[in-house]
Kinemage of the C-alpha trace (Angstrom):
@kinemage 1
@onewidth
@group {chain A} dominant
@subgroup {mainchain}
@vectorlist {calphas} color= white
{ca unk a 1} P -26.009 7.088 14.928
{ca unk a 2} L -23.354 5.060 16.708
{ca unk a 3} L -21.110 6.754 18.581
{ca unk a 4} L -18.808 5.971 21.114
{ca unk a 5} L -16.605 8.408 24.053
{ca unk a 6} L -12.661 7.566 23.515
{ca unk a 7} L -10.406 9.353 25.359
{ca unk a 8} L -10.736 13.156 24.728
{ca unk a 9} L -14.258 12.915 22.383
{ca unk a 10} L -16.502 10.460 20.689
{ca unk a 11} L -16.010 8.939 17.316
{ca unk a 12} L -18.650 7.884 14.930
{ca unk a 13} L -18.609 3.972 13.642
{ca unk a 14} L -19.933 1.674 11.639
{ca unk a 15} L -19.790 -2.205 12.197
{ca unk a 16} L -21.160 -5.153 10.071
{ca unk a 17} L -20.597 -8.873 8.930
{ca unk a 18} L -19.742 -11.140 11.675
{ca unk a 19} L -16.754 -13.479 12.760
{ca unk a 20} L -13.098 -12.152 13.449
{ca unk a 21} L -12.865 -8.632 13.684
{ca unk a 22} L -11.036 -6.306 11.132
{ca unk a 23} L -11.052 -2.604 11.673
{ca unk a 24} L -10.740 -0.697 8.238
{ca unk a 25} L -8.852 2.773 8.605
{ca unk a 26} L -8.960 5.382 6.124
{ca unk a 27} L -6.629 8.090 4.909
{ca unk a 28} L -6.259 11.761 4.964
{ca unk a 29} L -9.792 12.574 4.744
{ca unk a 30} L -10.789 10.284 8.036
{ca unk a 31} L -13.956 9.160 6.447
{ca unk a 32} L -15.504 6.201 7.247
{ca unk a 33} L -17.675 5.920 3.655
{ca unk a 34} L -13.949 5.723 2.251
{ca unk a 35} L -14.637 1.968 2.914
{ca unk a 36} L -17.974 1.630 1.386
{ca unk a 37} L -16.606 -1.180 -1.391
{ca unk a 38} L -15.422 -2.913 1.329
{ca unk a 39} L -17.861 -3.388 3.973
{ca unk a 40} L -20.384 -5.475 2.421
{ca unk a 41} L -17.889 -8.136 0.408
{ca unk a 42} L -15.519 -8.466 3.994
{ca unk a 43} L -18.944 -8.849 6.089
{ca unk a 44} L -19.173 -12.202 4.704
{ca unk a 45} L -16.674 -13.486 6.281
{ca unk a 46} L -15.397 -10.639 8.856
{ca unk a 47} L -16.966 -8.575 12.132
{ca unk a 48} L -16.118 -4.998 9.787
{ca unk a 49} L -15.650 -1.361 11.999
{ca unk a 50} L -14.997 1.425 10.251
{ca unk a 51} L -15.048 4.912 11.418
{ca unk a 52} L -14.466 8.726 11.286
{ca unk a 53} L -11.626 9.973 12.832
{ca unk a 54} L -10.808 12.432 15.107
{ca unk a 55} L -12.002 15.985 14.155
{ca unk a 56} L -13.992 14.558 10.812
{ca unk a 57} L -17.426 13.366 9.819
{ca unk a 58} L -19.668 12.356 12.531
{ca unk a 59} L -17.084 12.138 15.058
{ca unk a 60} L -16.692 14.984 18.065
{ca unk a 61} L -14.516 17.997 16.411
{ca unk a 62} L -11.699 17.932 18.779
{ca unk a 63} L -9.446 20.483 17.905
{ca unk a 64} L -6.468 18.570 19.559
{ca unk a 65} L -3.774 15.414 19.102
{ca unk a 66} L -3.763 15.497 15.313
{ca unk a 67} L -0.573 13.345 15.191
{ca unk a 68} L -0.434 9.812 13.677
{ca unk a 69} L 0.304 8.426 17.130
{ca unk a 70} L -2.915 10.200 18.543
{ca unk a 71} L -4.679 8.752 15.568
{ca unk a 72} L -4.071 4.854 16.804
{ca unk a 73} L -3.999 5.696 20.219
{ca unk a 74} L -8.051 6.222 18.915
{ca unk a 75} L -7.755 2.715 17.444
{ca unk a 76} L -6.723 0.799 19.940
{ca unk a 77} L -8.981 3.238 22.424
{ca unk a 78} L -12.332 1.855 19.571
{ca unk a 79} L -10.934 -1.330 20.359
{ca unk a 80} L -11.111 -1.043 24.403
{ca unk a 81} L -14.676 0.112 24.173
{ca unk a 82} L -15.880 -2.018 21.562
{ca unk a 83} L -14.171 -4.682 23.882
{ca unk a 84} L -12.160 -6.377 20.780
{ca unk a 85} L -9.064 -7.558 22.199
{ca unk a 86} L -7.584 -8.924 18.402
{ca unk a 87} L -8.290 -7.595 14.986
{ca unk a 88} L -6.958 -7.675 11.359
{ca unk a 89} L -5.805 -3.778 10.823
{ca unk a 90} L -6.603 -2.740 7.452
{ca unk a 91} L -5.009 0.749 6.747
{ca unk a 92} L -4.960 3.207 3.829
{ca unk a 93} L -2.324 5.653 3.346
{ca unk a 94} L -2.509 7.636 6.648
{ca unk a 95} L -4.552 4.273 8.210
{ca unk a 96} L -1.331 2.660 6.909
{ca unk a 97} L 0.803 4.911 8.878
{ca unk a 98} L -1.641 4.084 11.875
{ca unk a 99} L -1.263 0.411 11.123
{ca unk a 100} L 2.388 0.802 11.250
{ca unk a 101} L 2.357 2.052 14.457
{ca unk a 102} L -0.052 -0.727 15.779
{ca unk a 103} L 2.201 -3.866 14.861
{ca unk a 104} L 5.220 -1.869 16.366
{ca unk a 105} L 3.560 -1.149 19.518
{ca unk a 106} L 0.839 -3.062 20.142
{ca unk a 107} L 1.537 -6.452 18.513
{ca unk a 108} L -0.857 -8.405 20.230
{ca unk a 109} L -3.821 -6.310 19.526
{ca unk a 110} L -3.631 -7.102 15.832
{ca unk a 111} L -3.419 -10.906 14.061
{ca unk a 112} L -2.725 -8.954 10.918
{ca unk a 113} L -1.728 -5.652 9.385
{ca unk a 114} L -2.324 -4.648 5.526
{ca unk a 115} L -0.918 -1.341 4.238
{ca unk a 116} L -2.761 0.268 1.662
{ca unk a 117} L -0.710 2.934 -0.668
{ca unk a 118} L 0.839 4.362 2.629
{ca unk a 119} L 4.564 5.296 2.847
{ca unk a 120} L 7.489 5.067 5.200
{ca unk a 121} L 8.807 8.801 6.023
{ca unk a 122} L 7.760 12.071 3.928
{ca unk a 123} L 10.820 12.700 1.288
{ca unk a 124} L 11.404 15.604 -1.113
{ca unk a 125} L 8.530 14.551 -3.061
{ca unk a 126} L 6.210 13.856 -0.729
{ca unk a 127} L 6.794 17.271 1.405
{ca unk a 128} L 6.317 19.281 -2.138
{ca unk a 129} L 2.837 17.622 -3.154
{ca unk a 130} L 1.391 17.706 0.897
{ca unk a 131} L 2.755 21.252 1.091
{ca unk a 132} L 1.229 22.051 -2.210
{ca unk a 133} L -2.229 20.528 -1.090
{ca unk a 134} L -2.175 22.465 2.349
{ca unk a 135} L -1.470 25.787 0.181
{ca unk a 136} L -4.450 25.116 -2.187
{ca unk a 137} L -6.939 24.484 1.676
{ca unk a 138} L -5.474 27.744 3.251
{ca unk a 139} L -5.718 29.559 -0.123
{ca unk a 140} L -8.641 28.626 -1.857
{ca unk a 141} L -10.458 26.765 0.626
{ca unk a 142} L -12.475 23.485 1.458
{ca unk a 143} L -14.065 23.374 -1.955
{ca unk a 144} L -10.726 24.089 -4.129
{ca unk a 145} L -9.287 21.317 -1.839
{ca unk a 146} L -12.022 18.644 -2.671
{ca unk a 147} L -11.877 18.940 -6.445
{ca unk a 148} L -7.834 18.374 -6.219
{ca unk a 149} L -7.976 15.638 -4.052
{ca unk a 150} L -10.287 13.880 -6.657
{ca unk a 151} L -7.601 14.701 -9.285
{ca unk a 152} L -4.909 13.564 -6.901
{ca unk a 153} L -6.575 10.165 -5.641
{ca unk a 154} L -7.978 8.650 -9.213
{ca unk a 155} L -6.562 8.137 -12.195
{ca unk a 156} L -7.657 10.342 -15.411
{ca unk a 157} L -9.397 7.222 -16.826
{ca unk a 158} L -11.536 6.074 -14.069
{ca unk a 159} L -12.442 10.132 -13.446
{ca unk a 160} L -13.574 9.996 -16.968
{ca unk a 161} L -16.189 7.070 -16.333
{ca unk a 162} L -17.226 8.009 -13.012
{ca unk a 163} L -17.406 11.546 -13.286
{ca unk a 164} L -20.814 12.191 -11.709
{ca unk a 165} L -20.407 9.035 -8.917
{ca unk a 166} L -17.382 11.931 -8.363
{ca unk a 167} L -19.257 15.169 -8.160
{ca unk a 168} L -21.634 13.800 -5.695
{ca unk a 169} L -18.861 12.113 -3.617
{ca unk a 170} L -17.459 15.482 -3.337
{ca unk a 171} L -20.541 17.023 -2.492
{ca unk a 172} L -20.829 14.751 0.404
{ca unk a 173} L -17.347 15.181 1.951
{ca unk a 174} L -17.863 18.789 1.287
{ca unk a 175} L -21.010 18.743 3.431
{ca unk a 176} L -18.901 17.211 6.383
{ca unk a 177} L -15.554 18.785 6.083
{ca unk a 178} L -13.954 19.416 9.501
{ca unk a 179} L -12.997 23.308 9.973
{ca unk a 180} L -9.841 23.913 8.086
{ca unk a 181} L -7.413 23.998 10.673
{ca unk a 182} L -8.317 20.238 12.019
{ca unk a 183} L -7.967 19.543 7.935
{ca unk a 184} L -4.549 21.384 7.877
{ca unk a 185} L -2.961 19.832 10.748
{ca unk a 186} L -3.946 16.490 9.433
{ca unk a 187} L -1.592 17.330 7.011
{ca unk a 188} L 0.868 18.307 9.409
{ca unk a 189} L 1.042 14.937 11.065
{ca unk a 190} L 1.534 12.990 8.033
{ca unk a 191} L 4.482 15.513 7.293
{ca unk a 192} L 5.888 14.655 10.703
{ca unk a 193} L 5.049 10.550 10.497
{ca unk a 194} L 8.295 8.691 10.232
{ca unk a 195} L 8.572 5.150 11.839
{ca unk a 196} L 11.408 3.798 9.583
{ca unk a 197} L 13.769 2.548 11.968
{ca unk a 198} L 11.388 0.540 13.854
{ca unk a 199} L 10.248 -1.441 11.068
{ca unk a 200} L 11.673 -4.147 11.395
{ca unk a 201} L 10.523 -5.158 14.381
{ca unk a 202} L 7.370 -6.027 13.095
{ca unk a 203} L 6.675 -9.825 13.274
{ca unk a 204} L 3.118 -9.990 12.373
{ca unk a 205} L 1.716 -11.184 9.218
{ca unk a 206} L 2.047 -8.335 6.498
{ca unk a 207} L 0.630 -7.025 3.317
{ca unk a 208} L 1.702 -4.260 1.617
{ca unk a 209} L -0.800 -3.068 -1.961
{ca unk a 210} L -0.124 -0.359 -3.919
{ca unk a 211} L -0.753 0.512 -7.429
{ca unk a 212} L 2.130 1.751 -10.133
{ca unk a 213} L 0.246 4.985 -11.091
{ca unk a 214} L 0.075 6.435 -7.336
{ca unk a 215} L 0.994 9.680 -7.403
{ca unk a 216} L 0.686 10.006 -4.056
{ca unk a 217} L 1.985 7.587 -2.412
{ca unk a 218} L 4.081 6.449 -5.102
{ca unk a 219} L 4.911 2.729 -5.432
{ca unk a 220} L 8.435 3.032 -4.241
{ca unk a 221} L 7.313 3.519 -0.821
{ca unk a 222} L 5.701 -0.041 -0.929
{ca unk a 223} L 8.609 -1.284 -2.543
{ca unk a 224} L 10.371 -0.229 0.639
{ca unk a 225} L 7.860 -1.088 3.325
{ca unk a 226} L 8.642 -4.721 2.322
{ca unk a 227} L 11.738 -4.614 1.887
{ca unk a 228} L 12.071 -3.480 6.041
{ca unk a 229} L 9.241 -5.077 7.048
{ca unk a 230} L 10.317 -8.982 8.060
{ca unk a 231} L 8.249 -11.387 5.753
{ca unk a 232} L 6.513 -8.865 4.475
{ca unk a 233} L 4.286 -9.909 1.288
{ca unk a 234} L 3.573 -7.017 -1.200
{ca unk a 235} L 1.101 -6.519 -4.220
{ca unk a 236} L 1.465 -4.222 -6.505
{ca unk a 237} L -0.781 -3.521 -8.986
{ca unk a 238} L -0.221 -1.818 -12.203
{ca unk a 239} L -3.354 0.292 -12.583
{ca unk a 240} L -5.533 1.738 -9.533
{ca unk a 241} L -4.238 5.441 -8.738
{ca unk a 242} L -3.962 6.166 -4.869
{ca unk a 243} L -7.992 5.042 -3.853
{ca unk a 244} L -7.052 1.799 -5.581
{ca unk a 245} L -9.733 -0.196 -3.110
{ca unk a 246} L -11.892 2.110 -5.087
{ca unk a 247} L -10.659 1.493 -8.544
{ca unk a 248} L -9.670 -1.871 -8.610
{ca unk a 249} L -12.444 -3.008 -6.197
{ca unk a 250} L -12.213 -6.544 -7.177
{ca unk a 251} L -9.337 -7.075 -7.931
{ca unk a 252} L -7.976 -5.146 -3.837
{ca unk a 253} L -10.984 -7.399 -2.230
{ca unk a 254} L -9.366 -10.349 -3.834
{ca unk a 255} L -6.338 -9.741 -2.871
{ca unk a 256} L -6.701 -8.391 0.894
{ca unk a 257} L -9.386 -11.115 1.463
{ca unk a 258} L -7.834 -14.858 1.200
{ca unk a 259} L -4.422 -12.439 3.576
{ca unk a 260} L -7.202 -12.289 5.950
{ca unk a 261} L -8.464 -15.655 6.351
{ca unk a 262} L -5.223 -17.453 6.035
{ca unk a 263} L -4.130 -15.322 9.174
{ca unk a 264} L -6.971 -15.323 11.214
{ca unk a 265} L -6.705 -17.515 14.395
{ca unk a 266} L -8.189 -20.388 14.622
C-alpha cells in the first residue's frame, strides 16, 4: 500500500501511466477511487497520482487542518515528496477549490489547472443544501449520508442504469468512511472556502467543466469561474449531474485530455 508522511500524517496514493505529471484531486468524499475512469485512459499519455485525503480512506485519520488551504498545502506537500516540481492539477468540486488555491499561490508548481463542477464562494443555495447534508451525517449517520450523496451526485437516469455498480460503490465508501466529525468538518471548510477576489490573478492555462443538471455545484458557478478567471476556457455540458467524469466518461476524458497535452511543456 503506498503511503507517504506529509506534514502532520501520511496519505495513501496511487500513481500510473508515465510522462508529465497530473495529480487528480477529488471532492468531498477525499477518495482516491473517485478517479477510477480516469486513471487508465490519462496513463497513456500522463504520470497519473491520485490520492486520499486527509482524514479519509487509506490515509492517516488526522483529526486536524480540515480547511481547503490545509487540503493543498497536502498537494503541494505529495508533490515535495514525490519530488514533482510541475504538474497539470485536475480538481473536482472541493479538488477544484484546492486547484484554485494552487494557481493563486503556487503558480509555478502547476502547467495547468482544470476545475471540475467546483464553485467560487458558498451562496444562499449552496449553504442550504451543505447544511442540509451535514444535518442528515449528524442525524442519521454515515449510512443515511451515503445513500443521499448518490442521489445528490448522479442524475435520476444514470442511477436507474447503474443501480447495483451504485449499491456496491456505496458499500465500499461505507467500509472506509472517516469518523463523522473529520466527515463534518469537511463540510465545514467548503462552507468557509471563498477565493473570489483573487481570481483573477490566475495566469495559467484554465479549464473550467461542468454539466447543466448539477445540483450541486450548479452551472452558474462555472459560468462565473470563467468569467474571473483571465483566459479561462469553459465546457459545459448539458447532461452529467455533479460526478460528470463519471457519467459522461468519454465525453470529460475527451475534453480534459487534448487541455492537457496542448499545455504541457515541451
Amino acid at each position: 500500500m503506498p503511503r507517504i508522511t506529509v506534514g502532520d500524517g501520511a496519505l495513501y496514493y496511487e500513481r500510473q501511466g508515465i510522462g508529465f505529471p497530473v495529480l487528480f484531486v477529488s471532492g468531498l468524499t477525499g477518495f482516491a477511487s473517485f478517479w477510477q475512469d480516469q486513471v487508465v485512459a490519462f496513463g497513456k499519455h500522463f504520470d497519473v497520482i491520485t490520492h486520499d485525503q486527509r482524514g479519509v480512506g487509506q490515509s492517516d485519520l488526522t483529526r486536524s487542518g480540515f480547511t481547503v488551504d490545509r487540503m493543498a498545502a497536502d498537494v503541494i506537500g505529495l508533490m515535495d515528496a514525490l519530488e514533482i516540481e510541475r504538474a497539470h492539477i485536475v480538481g473536482h468540486s472541493t479538488g477544484g477549490a484546492v486547484a484554485q488555491i494552487l494557481a493563486i499561490e503556487h503558480p509555478k508548481r502547476a502547467a495547468s489547472v482544470v476545475l471540475s463542477a467546483t464553485w467560487t464562494k458558498s451562496d444562499a443555495y449552496f449553504r442550504r443544501l451543505f447544511t442540509m447534508r451535514k444535518d442528515i451525517l449528524l442525524r442519521l449517520g454515515p449510512s443515511a449520508y451515503v445513500q443521499a450523496n448518490t442521489l445528490y451526485l448522479y442524475p435520476s437516469w444514470w442511477i436507474k442504469a447503474n443501480n447495483e455498480r451504485l449499491r456496491q460503490l456505496e458499500a465500499q465508501n461505507l467500509a472506509i468512511f472517516p469518523p463523522t466529525e473529520i466527515a463534518a468538518s469537511r463540510i465545514d471548510a467548503i462552507l468557509a472556502f471563498d477565493r473570489t477576489e483573487q481570481l483573477a490573478r490566475i495566469k495559467i492555462p484554465t479549464l473550467v467543466v461542468g454539466a447543466e443538471d448539477d445540483i450541486v455545484t450548479p452551472a452558474y458557478f462555472s459560468e462565473e469561474l470563467a468569467r474571473l478567471i483571465p483566459a479561462a476556457e469553459i465546457k459545459i455540458f448539458p447532461r452529467g449531474g455533479h460526478a460528470l467524469n463519471q457519467v459522461r466518461t468519454r465525453e470529460f476524458n475527451q475534453a480534459v485530455l487534448p487541455f492537457l497535452c496542448s499545455h504541457t511543456p515541451g
